[in-house]
N, C-alpha and C positions, 0 to 999 in steps of 0.2 A: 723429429716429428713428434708433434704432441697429441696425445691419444685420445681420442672422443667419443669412448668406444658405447659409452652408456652400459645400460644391463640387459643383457638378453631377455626379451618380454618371453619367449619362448625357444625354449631350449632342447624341445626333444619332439622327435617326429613319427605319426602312424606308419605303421605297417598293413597295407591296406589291399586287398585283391581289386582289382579295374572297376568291377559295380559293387565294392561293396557299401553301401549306403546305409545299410544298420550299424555299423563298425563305426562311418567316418561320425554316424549320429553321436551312435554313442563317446566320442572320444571329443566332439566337441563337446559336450557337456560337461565331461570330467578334466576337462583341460580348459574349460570356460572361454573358447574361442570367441573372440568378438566377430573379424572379418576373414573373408575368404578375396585372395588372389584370384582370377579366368584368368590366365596364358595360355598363349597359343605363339610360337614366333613366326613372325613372317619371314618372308623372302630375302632378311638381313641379317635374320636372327634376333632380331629384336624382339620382347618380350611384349604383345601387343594384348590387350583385354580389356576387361572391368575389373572393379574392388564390389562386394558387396556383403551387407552384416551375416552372417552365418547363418542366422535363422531365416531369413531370405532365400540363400541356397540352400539349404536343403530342400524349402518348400516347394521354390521353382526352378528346376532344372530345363538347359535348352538356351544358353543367352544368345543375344543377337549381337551379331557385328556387321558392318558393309563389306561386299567382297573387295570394293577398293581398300583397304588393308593390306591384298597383296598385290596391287597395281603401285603404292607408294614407293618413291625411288629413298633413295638414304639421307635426300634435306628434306623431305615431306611434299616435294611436287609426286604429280602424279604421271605415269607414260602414257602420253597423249594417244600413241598406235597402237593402246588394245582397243582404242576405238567405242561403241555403243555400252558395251557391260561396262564402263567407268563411270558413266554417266547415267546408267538408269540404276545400279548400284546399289541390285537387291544385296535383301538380307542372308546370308551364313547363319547358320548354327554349332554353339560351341558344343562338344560334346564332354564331360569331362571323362579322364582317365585315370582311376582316383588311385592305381597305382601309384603314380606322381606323386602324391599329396605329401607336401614339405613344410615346417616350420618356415618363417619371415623373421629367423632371428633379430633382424638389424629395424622391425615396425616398434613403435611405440606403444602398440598394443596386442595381445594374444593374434596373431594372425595367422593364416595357412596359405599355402600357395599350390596350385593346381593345373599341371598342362592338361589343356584340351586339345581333341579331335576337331575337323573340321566338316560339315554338312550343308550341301546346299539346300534349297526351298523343298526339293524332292526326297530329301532324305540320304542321298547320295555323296558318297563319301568325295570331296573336293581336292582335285587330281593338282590343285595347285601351290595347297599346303607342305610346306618341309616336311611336315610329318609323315604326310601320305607317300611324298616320293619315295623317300628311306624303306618306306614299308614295303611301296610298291617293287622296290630292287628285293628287298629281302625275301619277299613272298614269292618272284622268281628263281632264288635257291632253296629254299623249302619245296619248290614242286621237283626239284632234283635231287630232292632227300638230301640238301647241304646246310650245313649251319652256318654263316659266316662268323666269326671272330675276332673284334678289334681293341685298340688300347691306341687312345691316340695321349701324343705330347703336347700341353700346351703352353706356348711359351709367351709372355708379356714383359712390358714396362714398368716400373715405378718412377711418375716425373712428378716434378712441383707443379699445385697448381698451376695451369693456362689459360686465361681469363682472355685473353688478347691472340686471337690467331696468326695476325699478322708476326707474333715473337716466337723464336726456336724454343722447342722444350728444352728444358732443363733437368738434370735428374734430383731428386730430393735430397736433401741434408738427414744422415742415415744417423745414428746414437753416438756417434765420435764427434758430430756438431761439424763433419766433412763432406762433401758430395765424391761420387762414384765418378772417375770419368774413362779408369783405364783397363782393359781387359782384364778378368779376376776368376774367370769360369772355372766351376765347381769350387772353388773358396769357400769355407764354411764362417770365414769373419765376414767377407761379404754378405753370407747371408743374414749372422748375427746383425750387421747394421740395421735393417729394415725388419727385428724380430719381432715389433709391437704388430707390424700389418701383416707379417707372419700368424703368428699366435691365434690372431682375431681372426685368419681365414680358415686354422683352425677347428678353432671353436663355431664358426659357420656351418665348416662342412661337420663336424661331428652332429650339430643341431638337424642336420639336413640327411642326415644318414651318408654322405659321399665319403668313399674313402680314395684316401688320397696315399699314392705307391709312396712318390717320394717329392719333396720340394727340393730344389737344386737355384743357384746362382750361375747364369749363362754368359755367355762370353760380353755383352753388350752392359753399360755400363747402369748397374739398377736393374738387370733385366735376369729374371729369376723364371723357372720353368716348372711345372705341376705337371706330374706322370700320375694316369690311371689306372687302376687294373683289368684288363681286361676280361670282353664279356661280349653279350648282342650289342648290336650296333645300335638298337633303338635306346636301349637302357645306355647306351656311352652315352650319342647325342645326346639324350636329356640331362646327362651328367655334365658334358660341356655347358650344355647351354646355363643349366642353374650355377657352374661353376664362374664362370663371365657374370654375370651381377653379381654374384659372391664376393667375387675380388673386387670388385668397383666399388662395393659399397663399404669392404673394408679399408679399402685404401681410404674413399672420405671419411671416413670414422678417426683416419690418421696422418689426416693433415693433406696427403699428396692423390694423384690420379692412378688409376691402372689401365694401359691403353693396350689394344691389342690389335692396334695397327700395325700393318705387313709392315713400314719400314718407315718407323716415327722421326728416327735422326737420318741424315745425309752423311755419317762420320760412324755408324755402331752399326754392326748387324741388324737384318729385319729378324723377326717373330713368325714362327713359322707353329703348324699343327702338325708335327710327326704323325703319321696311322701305322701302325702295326697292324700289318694282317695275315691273318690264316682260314680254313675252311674247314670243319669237323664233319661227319658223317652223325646219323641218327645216331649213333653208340657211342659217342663223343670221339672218337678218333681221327687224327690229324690229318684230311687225305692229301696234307702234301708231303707226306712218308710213306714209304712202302713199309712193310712187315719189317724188311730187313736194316731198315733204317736209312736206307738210301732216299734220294728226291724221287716224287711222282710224275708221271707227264704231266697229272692235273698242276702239280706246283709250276711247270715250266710254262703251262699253256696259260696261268694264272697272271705271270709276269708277262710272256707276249700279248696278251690284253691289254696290260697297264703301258705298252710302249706302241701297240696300234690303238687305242682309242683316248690314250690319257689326253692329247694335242688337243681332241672335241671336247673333253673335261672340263678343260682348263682353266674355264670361263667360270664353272663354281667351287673351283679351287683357290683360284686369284679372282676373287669379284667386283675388285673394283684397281681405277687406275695407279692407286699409289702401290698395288699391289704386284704391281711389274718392276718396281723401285728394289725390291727384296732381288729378285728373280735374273739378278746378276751375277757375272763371274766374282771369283775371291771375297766373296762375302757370306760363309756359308749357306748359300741355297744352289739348289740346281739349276742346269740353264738345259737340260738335255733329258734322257728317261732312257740314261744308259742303266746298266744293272750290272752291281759288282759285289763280292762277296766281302762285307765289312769293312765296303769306301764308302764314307761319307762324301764325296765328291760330287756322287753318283745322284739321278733323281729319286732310282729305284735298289734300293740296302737289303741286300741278305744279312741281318747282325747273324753271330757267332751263338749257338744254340742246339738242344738235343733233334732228335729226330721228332721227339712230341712236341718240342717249340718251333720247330722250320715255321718262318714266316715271312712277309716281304714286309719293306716298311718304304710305303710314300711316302721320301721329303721335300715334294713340291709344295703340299698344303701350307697357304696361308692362315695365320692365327687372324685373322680378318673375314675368315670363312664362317658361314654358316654351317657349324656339325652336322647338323640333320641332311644338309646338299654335299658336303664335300663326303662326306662317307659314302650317301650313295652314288658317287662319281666313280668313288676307287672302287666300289664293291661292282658297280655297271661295268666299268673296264674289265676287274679279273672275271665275272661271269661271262662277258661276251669272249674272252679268252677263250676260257671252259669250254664250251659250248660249240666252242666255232673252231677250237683245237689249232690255235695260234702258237706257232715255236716264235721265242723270243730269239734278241738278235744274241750275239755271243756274248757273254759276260766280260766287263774289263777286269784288266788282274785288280790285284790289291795296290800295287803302286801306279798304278793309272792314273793322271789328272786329270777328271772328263771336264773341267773348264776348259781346255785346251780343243777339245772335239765339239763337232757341229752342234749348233745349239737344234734343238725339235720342238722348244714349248714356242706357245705366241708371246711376241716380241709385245702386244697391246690389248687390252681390254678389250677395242673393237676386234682382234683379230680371234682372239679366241671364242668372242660372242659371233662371230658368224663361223666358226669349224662348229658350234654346237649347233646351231641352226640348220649348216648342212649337212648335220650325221645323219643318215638315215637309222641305224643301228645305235645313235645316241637318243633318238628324238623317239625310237620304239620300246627300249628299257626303260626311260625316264616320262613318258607321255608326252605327247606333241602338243597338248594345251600349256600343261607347264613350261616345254620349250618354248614357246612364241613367248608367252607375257613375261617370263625370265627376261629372255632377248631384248624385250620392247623395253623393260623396265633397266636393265645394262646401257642402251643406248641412250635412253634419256639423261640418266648421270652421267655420261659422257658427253652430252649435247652442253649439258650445266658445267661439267670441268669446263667446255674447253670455252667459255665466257668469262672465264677469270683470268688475269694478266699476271703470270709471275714477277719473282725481284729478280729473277735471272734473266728475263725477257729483257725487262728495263732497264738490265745493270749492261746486255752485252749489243741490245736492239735500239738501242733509243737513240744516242747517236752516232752510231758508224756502221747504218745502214741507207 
């Protein structure tokens, strides 16, 4: 790979409270900011906004967007069944939240980047942004004096460019002038091959203030994983989500792609989002330990949550169809939402840990998720757990293969977009607006998949049927 990495226009990012607007004045100036980033991600995670010169926002805050932003499906049609609001397609307002406020190491010019809040015409905060959902989950354990706490894993691709969809990825030609093809997990030469797009994400996230636990080389071939440190859920998501252009944009920088599709090759593991999760009380303390260091009910009741409501989940956990391709037996992911104590087999992992780290870890999440939805999916499961004081089913031992036991996720995108639709307990922790137009906007990309004709189709259909 040949490096393209140019010079970082800007390399060091504010420190900034939610309004503070004298600070961010002052620090454009002294850092000679030309333009300002609007993000907000929509309902794919994709970073949706404007650009505009710095002195511009600061003077006018409040920018406009169309609510269709989050009616668009993942090629840019729109779901036809949210019906009248698609078409008369007022305006949004962005709010910014100048906590956020990041360096654009990889612009050609002094730039910042800034996630925004979302508001409709009335001022009202918009129940069908990623943002608001997350928050909306999380502000139901704050009225129960809980903190949730996560660290998710994110794991991706490095392939040679793909200009031509119709061709299989390839993985890139790494510093030996060799390509990756065969299992190498945790390899530290492995990882040495790909250290220029290493290095360069880096120095991103150091410009961006993200710290990153650890980078690793995973079992698929090119395919390397970025651990976080754990924290609130809202501060993770934003760190996913800046972490995904991050790496995309170093990898162009170095010749190849970064994809973080649930399951890119038909021959390598999918890509998956680990979540680690636990629950503190107001005083920071663990409450899935007791005093004495043993497990709490709450910890118990946390997990039968995550295997009575993860099935309704599942749908923004795996959000789209290639993402049932992962979600097979012997390919590490789960097929079930059994729970075992440090089987990776399992959907739901007790790892090995003191009584102040007891935590559960979802590895259903796909790396094709949108953070800000899959977090509060697994946080909406273990709450209604909580709450509703669900015993989970019995733990499998440690040498258990739960590929071998019934599978319980949906087998399809359609099947899991209508368990979410008929939760009633799903569609009342996450909002039942953002249920339907999720729903409506899941079916339209699956209306659009199933118009495409595979080489499988044609190679086993065509003629000897």
């Amino acid at each position: 790979m040949n490096s393209q990495s140019g010079s970082l226009s800007l390399s060091v990012s504010p420190n900034l409270s939610s309004d503070d607007f004298d600070g961010l004045r002052d620090w454009i100036r002294e850092y000679r900011v030309e333009e300002i980033e609007c993000v907000t991600p929509d309902l794919a995670g994709i970073a949706r906004g404007k650009v505009m010169p710095a002195a511009k926002f600061i003077r006018e805050t409040g920018i406009k967007l169309p609510t269709s932003m989050f009616f668009s499906t993942i090629n840019g049609d729109y779901a036809e069944e949210v019906g009248s609001a698609l078409y008369t397609d007022s305006d949004l307002t962005l709010v910014p939240d100048l906590s956020t406020t990041r360096a654009v190491p990889w612009a050609t010019d002094a730039s910042l980047q800034i996630i925004h809040d979302v508001q409709d015409r009335d001022g009202n905060v918009f129940p069908v942004a990623p943002r608001q959902v997350l928050r909306r989950v999380c502000e139901l354990y704050a009225a129960k004096g809980w903190v949730p706490v996560v660290a998710p894993e994110l794991e991706f691709y490095l392939t040679q460019p793909n200009t031509d969809p119709d061709l299989p990825l390839e993985p890139p030609v790494g510093r030996s002038g060799r390509r990756s093809h065969g299992n190498q997990a945790f390899s530290l030469s492995a990882v040495d091959e790909y250290e220029r797009v290493i290095e360069l994400i880096y120095d991103y996230a150091d410009a961006q203030n993200l710290q990153i636990d650890t980078i690793i080389q995973e079992s698929g071939a090119a395919q390397l994983e970025i651990n976080t440190i754990h924290g609130h859920p809202m501060k993770l998501a934003d760190e996913v989500f800046l972490f995904k252009r991050l790496i995309r944009e170093a990898a162009l920088r170095c010749g190849c792609y970064a994809t973080f599709m649930a399951r890119p090759y038909s021959d390598q593991p999918g890509s998956a989002m680990h979540i680690h999760m636990s629950v503190e009380d107001q005083a920071g303390n663990n409450v899935f330990s007791l005093p004495d260091g043993k497990a709490s009910d709450l910890y118990n009741f946390f997990v039968g949550g995550q295997q009575q409501f993860f099935h309704a989940a599942a749908a923004l956990a795996a959000p789209y169809v290639n993402s049932y391709r992962r979600l097979v037996p012997g390919w590490s992911a789960p097929i079930n939402l059994d729970w075992g104590e440090d089987n990776r087999t399992t959907g739901l992992r007790s790892p090995q840990a003191s009584p102040r780290g007891r935590r559960v870890e979802n590895r259903v999440v796909g790396a094709d998720a949108n953070p800000y939805l899959a977090l509060a999916a697994c946080l909406a499961c273990g709450y209604l757990g909580m709450t509703q004081q669900i015993k989970p089913r019995v733990k499998v031992d440690f040498e258990t293969d739960s590929y071998t036991r019934a599978r319980d996720l949906p087998y399809s995108l359609l099947d899991g977009v209508d368990a979410l639709g008929g939760s009633k307990d799903m569609r009342e922790v996450l909002g039942p607006q953002f249920v339907d137009i999720y729903a409506a906007v899941k079916r339209a990309e699956h209306d659009q998949f199933m118009r495409v004709i595979s080489p499988w189709e044609r190679e086993h259909l065509l003629l000897n049927v």
